[in-house]
Structures are given as C-alpha cells and as structure tokens.
C-alpha positions in Angstrom: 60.3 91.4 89.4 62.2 90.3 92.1 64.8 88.1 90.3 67.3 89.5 88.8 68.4 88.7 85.2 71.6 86.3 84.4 73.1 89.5 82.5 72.4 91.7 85.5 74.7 89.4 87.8 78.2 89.6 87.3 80.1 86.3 86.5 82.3 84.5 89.2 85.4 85.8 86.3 84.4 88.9 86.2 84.2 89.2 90.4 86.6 87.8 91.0 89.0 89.7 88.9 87.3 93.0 90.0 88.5 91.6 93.7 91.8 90.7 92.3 92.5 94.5 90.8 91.0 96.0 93.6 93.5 94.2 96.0 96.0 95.4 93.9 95.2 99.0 94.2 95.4 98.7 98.0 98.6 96.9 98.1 100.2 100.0 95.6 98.9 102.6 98.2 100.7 100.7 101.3 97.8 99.1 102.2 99.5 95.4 102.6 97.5 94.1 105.3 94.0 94.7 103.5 95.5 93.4 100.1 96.8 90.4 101.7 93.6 90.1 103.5 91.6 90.5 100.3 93.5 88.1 98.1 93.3 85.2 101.2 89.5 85.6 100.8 89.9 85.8 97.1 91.6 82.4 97.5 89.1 80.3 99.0 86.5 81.3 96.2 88.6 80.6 93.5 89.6 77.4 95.3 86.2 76.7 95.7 85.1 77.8 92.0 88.0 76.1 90.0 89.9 73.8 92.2 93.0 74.3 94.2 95.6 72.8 90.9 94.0 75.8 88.7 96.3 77.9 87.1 94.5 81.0 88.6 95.1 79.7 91.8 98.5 78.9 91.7 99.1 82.4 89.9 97.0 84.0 92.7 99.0 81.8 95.5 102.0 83.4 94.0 100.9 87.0 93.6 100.3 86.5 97.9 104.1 85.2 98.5 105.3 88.4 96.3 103.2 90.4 98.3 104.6 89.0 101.3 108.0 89.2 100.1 107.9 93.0 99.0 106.3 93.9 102.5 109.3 92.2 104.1 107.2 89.1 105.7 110.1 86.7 105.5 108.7 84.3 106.8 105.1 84.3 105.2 106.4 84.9 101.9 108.7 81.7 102.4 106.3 79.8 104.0 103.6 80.6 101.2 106.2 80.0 98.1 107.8 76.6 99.4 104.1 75.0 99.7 103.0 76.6 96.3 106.9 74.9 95.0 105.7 71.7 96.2 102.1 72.0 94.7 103.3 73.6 91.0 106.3 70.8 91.0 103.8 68.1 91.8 101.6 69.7 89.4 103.5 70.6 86.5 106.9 68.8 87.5 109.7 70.0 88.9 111.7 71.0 85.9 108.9 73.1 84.4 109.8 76.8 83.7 106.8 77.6 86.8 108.6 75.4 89.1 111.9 77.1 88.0 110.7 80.4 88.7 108.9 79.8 92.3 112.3 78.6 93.4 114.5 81.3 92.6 111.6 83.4 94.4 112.1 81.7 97.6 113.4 83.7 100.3 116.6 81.9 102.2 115.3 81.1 105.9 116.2 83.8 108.4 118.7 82.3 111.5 117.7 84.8 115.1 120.3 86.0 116.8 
C-alpha cells in the first residue's frame, strides 16, 4: 500500500511543463530572479531527461535569454543566446530559420565607459 501507482505519479512531461508554466507566472508578476532560477533548474532535468540537442531544450535555453533580455541582463541574455546560436547552428545549421531567429535576438555587446 506503500507504492504508489504509475497513474498516481505525474510524467516527467507533465512536471516539467507544470515547472515551465509556473516559472512563467513568476516572471509575469516581476518575479525575474525566481523564474530565472526556476527555469535554470528546469534545465538540467530536461537536459538530463532528453538530451542537451532536444528541441525542448533549446526552446527552454531560449525562453532564459528572453527572460534575461526583457529584465535588462545584457550581458546574460547575450551570453546565454550566443552559446544557444552556436549549439542550434551546429544543430540545425546555420541558415535554418531557428538559427536566423536566435541571431537577430542577440543583444549588441555593451562598451563601459
């Protein structure tokens, strides 16, 4: 009575979207930091469950640059877009429409004064 059933456990899909929407809520409230927290930790399990060349992933890689980008981190959101660039065009290829848009989402590196 101690085990629970297979249909009593949730599926790593359905968790991990649950984690995905509820990440989402936080980041509409102002909550940045959490959301960004949130989807880093969401990251490694979906690495983890489906490999880091998954479309999930990569979507979920780019759904934490635009994050970064909307919340004015510069730096992260560039940092975090150029690397997923290089993975999608290595991926994909560097002409493919995903590539195409990841570069025009690129941020233009900051010069200090």
């Amino acid at each position: 009575m101690g085990r629970r059933s297979a249909a009593a456990s949730p599926r790593p899909s359905q968790a991990t979207a649950a984690r995905r929407s509820a990440a989402g809520h936080h980041a509409l409230i102002g909550q940045t930091s959490r959301a960004l927290r949130q989807l880093g930790e969401l990251l490694e399990i979906e690495r983890g469950l489906y490999g880091a060349d998954d479309e999930r992933v990569l979507e979920l890689r780019k759904q934490i640059g635009l994050l970064q980008l909307g919340s004015g981190q510069q730096e992260q959101a560039r940092a975090t877009l150029c690397a997923l660039l290089s993975d999608v065009e290595r991926v994909k290829g560097p002409r493919h429409p995903a590539a195409e848009a990841i570069r025009r989402l690129v941020p233009a590196p900051t010069m200090d004064a």
